[in-house]
PDB file of N, CA, C and O in Angstrom:
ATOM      1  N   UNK A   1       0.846  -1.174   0.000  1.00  0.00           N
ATOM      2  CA  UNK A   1       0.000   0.000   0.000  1.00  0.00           C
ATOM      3  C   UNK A   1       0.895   1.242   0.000  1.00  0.00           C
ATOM      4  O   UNK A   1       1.684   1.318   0.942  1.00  0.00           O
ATOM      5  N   UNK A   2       0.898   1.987  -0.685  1.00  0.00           N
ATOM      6  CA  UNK A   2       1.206   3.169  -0.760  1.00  0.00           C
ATOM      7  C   UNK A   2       1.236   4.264   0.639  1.00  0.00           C
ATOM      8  O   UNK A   2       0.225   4.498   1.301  1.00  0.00           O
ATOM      9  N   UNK A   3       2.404   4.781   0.886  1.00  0.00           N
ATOM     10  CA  UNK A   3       2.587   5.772   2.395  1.00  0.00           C
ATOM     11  C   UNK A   3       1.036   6.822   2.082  1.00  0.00           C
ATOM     12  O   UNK A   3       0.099   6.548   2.832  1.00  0.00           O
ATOM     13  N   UNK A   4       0.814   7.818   1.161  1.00  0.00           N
ATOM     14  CA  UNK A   4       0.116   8.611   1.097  1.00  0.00           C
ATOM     15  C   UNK A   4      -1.492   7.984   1.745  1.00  0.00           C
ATOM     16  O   UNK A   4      -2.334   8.494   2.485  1.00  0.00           O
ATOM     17  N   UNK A   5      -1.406   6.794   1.125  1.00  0.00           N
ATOM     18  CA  UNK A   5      -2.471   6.138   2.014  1.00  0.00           C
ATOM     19  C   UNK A   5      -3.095   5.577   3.402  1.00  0.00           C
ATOM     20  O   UNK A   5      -4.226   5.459   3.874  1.00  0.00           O
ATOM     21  N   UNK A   6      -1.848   5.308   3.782  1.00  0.00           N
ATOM     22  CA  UNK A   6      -1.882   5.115   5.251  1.00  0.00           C
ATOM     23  C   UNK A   6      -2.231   6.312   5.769  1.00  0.00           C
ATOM     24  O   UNK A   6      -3.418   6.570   5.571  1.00  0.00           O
ATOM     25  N   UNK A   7      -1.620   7.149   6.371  1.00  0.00           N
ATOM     26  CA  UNK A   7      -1.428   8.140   7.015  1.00  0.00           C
ATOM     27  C   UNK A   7      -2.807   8.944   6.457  1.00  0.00           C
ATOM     28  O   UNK A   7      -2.670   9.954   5.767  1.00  0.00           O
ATOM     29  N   UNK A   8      -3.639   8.621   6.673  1.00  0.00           N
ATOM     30  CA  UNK A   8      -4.827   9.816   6.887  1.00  0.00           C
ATOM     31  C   UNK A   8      -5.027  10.512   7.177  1.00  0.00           C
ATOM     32  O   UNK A   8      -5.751  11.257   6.517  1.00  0.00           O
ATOM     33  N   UNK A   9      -4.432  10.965   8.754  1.00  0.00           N
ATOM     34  CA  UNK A   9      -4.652  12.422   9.072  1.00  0.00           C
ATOM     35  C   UNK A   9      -3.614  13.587   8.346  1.00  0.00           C
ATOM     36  O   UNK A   9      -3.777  14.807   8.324  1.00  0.00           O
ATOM     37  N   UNK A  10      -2.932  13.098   7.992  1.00  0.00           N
ATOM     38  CA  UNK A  10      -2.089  13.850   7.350  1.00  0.00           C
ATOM     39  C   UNK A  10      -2.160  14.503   5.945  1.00  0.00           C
ATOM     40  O   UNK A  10      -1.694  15.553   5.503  1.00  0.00           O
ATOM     41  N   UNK A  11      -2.919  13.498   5.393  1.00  0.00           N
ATOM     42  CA  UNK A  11      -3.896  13.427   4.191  1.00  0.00           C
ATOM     43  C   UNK A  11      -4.750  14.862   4.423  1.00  0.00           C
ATOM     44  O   UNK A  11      -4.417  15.954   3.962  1.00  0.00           O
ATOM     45  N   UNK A  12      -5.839  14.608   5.186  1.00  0.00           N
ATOM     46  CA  UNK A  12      -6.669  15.179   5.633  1.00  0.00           C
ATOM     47  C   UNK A  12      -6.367  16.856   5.991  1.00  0.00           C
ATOM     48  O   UNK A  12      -7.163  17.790   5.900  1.00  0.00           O
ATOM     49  N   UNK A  13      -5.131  16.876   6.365  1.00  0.00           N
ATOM     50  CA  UNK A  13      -4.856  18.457   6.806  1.00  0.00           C
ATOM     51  C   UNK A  13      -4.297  18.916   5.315  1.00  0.00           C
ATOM     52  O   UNK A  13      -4.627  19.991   4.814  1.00  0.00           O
ATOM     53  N   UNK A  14      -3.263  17.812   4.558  1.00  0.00           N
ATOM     54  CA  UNK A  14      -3.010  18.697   3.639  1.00  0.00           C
ATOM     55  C   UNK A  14      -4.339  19.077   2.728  1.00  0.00           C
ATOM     56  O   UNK A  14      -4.352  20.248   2.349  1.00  0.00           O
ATOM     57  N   UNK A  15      -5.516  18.213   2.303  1.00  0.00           N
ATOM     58  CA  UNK A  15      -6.785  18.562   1.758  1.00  0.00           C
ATOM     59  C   UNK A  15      -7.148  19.777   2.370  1.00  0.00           C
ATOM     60  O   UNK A  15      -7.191  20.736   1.599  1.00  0.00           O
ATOM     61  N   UNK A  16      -7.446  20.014   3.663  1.00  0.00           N
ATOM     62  CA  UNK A  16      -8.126  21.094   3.868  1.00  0.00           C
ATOM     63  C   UNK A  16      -7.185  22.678   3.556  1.00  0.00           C
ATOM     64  O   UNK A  16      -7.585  23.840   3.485  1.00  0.00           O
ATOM     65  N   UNK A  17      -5.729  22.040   3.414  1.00  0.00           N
ATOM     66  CA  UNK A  17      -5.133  23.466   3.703  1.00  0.00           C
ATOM     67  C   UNK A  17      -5.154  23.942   2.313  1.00  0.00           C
ATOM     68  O   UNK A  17      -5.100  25.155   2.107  1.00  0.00           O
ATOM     69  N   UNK A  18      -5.235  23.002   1.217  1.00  0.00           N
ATOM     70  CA  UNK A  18      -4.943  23.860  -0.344  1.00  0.00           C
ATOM     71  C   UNK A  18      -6.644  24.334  -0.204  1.00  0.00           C
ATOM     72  O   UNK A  18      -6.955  25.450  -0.619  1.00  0.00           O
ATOM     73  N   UNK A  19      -7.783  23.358   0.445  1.00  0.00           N
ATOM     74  CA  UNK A  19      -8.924  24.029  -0.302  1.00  0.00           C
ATOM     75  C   UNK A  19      -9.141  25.192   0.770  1.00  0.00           C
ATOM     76  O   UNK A  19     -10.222  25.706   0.486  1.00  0.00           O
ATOM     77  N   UNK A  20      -8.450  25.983   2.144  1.00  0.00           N
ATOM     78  CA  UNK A  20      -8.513  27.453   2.571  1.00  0.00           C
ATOM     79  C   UNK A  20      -7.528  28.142   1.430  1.00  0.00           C
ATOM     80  O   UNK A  20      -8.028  29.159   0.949  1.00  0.00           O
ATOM     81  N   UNK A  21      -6.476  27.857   1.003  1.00  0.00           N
ATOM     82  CA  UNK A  21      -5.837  28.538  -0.115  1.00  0.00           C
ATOM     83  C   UNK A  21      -6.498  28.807  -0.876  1.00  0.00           C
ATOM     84  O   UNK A  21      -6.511  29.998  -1.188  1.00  0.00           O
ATOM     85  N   UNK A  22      -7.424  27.844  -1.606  1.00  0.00           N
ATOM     86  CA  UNK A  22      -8.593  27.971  -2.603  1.00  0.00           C
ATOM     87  C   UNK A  22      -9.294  29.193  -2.664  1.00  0.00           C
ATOM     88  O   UNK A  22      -9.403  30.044  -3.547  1.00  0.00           O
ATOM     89  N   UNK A  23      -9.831  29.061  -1.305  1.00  0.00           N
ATOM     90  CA  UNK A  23     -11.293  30.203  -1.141  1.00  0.00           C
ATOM     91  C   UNK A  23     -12.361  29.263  -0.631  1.00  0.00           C
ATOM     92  O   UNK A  23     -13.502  29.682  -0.435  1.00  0.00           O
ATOM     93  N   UNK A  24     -11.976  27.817  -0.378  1.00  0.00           N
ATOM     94  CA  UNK A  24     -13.437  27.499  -0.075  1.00  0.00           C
ATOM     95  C   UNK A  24     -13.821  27.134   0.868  1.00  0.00           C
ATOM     96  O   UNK A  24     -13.214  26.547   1.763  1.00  0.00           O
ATOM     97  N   UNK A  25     -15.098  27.489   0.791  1.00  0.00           N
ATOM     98  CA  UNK A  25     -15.648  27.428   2.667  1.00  0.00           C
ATOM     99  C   UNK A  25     -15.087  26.235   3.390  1.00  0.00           C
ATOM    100  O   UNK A  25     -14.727  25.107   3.055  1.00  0.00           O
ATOM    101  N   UNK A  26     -15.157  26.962   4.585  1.00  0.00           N
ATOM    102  CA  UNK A  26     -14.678  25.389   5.906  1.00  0.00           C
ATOM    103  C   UNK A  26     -16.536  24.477   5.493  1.00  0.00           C
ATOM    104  O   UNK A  26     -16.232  23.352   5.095  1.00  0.00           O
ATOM    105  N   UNK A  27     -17.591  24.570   5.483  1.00  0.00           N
ATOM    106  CA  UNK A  27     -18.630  23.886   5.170  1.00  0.00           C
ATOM    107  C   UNK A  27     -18.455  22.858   4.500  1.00  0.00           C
ATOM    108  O   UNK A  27     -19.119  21.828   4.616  1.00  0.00           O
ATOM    109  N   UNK A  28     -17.206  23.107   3.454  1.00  0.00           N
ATOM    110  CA  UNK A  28     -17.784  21.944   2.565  1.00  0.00           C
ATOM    111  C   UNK A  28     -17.025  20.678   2.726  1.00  0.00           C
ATOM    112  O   UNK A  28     -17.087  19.718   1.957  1.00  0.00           O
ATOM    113  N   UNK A  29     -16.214  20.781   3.929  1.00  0.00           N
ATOM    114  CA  UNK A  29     -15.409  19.806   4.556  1.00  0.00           C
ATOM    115  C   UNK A  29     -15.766  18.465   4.080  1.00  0.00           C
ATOM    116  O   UNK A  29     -16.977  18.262   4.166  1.00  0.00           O
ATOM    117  N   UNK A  30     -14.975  17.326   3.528  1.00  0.00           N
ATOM    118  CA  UNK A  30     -15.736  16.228   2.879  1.00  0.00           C
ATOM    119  C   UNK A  30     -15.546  15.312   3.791  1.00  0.00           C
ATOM    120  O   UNK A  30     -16.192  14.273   3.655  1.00  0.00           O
ATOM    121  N   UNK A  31     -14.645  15.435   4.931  1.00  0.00           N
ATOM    122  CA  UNK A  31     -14.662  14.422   6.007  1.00  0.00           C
ATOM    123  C   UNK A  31     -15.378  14.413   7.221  1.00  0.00           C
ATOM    124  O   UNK A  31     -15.229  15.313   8.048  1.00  0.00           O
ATOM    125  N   UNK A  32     -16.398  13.150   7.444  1.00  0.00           N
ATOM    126  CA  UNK A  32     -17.560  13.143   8.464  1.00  0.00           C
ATOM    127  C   UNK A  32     -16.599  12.710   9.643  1.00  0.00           C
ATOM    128  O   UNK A  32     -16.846  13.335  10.674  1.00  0.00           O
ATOM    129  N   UNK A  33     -15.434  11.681   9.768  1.00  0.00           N
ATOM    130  CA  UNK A  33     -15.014  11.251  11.054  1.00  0.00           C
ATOM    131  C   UNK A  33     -14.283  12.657  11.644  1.00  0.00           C
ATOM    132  O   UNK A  33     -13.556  13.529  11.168  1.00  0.00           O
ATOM    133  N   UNK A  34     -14.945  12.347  13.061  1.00  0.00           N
ATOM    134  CA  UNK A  34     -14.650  13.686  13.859  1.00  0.00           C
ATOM    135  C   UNK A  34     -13.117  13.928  13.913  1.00  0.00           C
ATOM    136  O   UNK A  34     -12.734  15.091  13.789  1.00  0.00           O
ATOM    137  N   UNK A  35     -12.106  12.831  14.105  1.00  0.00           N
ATOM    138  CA  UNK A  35     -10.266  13.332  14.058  1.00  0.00           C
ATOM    139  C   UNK A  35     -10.115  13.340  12.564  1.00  0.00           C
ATOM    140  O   UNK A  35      -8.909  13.328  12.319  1.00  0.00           O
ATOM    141  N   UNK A  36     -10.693  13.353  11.668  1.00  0.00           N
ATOM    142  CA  UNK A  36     -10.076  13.540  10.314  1.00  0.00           C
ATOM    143  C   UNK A  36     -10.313  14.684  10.190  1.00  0.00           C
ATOM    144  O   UNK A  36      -9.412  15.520  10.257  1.00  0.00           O
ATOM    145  N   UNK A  37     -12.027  15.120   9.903  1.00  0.00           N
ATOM    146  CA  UNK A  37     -12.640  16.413   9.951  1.00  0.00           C
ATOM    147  C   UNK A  37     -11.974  17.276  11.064  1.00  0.00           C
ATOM    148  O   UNK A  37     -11.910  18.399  10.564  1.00  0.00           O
ATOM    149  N   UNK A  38     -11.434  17.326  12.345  1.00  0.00           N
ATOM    150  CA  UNK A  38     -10.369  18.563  12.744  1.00  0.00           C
ATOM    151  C   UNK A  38      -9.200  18.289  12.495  1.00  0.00           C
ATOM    152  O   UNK A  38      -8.479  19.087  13.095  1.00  0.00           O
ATOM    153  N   UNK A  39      -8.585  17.518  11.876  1.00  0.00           N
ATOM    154  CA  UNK A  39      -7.571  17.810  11.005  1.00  0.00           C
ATOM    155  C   UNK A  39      -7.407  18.605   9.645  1.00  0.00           C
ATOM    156  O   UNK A  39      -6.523  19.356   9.232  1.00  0.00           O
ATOM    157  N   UNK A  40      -8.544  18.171   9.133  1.00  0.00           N
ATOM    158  CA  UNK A  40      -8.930  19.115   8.133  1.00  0.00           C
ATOM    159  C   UNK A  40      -9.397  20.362   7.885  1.00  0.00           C
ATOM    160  O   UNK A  40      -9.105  21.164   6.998  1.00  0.00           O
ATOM    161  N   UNK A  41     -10.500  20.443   9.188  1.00  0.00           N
ATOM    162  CA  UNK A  41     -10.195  22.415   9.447  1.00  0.00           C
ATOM    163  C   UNK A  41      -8.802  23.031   9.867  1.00  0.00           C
ATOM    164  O   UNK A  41      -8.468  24.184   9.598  1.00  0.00           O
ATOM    165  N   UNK A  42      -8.023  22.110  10.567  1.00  0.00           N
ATOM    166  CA  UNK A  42      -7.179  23.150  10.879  1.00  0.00           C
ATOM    167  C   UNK A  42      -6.294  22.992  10.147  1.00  0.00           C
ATOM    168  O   UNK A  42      -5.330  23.486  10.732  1.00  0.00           O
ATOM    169  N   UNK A  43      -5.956  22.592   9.163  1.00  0.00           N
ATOM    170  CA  UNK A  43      -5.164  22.591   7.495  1.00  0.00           C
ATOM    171  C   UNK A  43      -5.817  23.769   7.235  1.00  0.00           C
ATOM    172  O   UNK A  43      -5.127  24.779   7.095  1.00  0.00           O
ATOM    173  N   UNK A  44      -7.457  23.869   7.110  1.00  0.00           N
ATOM    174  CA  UNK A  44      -8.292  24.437   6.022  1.00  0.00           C
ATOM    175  C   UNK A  44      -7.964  26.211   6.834  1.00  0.00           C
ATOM    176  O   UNK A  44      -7.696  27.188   6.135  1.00  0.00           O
ATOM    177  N   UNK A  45      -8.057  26.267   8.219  1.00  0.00           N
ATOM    178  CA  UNK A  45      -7.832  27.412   8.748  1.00  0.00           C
ATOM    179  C   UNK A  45      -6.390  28.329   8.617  1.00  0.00           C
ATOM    180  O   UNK A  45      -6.287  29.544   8.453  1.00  0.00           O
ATOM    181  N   UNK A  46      -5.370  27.346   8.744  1.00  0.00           N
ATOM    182  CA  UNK A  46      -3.817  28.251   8.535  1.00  0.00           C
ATOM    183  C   UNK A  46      -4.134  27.989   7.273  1.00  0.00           C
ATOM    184  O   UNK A  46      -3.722  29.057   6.821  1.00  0.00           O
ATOM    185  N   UNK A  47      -4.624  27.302   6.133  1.00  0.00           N
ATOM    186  CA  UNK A  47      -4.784  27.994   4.624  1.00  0.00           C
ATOM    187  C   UNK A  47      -5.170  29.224   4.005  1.00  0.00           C
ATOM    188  O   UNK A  47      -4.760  29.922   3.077  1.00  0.00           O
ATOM    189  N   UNK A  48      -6.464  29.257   5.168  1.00  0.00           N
ATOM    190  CA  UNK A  48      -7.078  30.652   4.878  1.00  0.00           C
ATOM    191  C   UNK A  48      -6.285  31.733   5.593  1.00  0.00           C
ATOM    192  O   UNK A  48      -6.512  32.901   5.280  1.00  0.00           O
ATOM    193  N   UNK A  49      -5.646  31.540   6.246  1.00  0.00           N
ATOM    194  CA  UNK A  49      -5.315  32.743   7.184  1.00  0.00           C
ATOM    195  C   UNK A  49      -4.465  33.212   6.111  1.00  0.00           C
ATOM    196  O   UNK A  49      -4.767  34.280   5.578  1.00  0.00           O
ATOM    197  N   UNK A  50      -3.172  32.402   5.605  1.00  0.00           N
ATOM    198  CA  UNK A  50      -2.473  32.941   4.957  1.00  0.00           C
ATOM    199  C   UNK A  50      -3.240  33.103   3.433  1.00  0.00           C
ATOM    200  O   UNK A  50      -3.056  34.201   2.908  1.00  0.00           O
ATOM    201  N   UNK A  51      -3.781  32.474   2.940  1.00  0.00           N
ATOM    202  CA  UNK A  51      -4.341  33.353   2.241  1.00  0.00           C
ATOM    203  C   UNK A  51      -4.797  35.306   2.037  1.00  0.00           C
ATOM    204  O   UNK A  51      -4.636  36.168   1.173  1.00  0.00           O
ATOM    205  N   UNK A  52      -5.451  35.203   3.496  1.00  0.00           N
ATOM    206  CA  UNK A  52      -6.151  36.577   3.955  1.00  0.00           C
ATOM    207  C   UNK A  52      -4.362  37.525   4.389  1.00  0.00           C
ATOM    208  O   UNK A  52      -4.225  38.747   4.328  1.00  0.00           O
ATOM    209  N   UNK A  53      -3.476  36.731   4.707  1.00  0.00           N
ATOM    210  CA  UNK A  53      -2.494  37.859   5.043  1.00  0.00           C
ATOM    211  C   UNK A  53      -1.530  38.138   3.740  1.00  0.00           C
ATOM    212  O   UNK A  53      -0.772  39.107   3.752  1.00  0.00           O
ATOM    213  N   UNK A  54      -1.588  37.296   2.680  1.00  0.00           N
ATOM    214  CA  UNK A  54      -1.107  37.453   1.179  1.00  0.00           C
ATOM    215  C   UNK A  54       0.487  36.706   1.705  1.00  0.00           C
ATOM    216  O   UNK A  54       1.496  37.270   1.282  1.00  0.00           O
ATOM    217  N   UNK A  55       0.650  35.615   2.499  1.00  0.00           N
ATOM    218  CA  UNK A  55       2.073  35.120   3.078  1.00  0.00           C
ATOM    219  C   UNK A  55       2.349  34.309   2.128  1.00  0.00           C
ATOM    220  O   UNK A  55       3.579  34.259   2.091  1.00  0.00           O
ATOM    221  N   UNK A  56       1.780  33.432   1.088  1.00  0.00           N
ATOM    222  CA  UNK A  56       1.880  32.218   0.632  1.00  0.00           C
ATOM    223  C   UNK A  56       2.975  32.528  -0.559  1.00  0.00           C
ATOM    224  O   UNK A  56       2.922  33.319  -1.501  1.00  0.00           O
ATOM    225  N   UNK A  57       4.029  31.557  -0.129  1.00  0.00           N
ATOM    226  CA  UNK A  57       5.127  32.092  -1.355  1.00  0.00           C
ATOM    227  C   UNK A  57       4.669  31.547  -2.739  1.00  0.00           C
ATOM    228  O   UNK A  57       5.008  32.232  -3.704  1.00  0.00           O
ATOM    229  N   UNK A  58       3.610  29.887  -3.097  1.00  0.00           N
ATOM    230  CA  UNK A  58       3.647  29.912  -4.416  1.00  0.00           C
ATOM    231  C   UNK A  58       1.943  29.730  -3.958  1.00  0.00           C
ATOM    232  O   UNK A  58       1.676  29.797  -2.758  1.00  0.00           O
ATOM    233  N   UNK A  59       1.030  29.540  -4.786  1.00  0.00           N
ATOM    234  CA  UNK A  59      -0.491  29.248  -4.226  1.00  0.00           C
ATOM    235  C   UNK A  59      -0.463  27.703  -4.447  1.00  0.00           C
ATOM    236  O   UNK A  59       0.200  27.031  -5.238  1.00  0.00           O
ATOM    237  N   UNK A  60      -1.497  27.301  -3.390  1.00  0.00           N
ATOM    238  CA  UNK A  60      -1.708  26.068  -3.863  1.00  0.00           C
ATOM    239  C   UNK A  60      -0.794  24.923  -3.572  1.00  0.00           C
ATOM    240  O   UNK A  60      -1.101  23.772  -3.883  1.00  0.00           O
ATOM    241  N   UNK A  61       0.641  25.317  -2.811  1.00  0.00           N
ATOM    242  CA  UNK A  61       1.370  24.190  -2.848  1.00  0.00           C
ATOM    243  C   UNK A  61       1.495  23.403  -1.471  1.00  0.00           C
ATOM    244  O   UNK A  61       1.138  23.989  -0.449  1.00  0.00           O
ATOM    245  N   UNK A  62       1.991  22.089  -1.394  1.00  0.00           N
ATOM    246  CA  UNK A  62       1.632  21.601   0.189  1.00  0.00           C
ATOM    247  C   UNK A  62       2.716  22.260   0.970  1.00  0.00           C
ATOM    248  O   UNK A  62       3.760  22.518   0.371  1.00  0.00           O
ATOM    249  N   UNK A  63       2.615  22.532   2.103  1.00  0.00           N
ATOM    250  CA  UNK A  63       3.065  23.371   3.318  1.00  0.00           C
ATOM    251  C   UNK A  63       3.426  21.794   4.200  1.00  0.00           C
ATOM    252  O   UNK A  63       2.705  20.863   4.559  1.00  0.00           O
ATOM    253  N   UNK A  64       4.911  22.074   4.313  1.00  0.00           N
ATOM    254  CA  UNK A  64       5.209  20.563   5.440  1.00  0.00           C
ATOM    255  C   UNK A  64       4.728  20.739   6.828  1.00  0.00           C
ATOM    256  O   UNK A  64       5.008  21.860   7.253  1.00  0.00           O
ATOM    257  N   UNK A  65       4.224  20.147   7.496  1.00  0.00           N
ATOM    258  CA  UNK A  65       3.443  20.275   8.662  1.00  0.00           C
ATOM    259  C   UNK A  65       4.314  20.356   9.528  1.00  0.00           C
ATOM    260  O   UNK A  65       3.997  20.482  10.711  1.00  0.00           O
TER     261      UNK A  65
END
């Protein structure tokens, strides 16, 4: 099996952090389990933040945790 697969939560934060880079709402979060889904807002939240402060050196790219 492939590493990217195992490791889910990790998965999970980098998903949420490109889609706050994006623009898109924390709502549309696609993960229902409760430790995936706050892993994934809080990817999705330091995405947006830096988004909103213009910090992001390229858009869109994964940020090492």
């Amino acid at each position: 099996m492939r590493t990217h697969k195992r490791n889910t939560k990790a998965r999970a934060w980098h998903q949420g952090y490109r889609a706050g880079v994006r623009g898109r709402p924390r709502s549309q979060c696609p993960r229902g389990a409760l430790g995936l889904r706050s892993q994934w807002l809080e990817g999705w939240l330091l995405g947006a933040e830096e988004r909103a402060n213009g910090t992001l050196a390229l858009f869109g790219l994964h940020k090492p945790r």
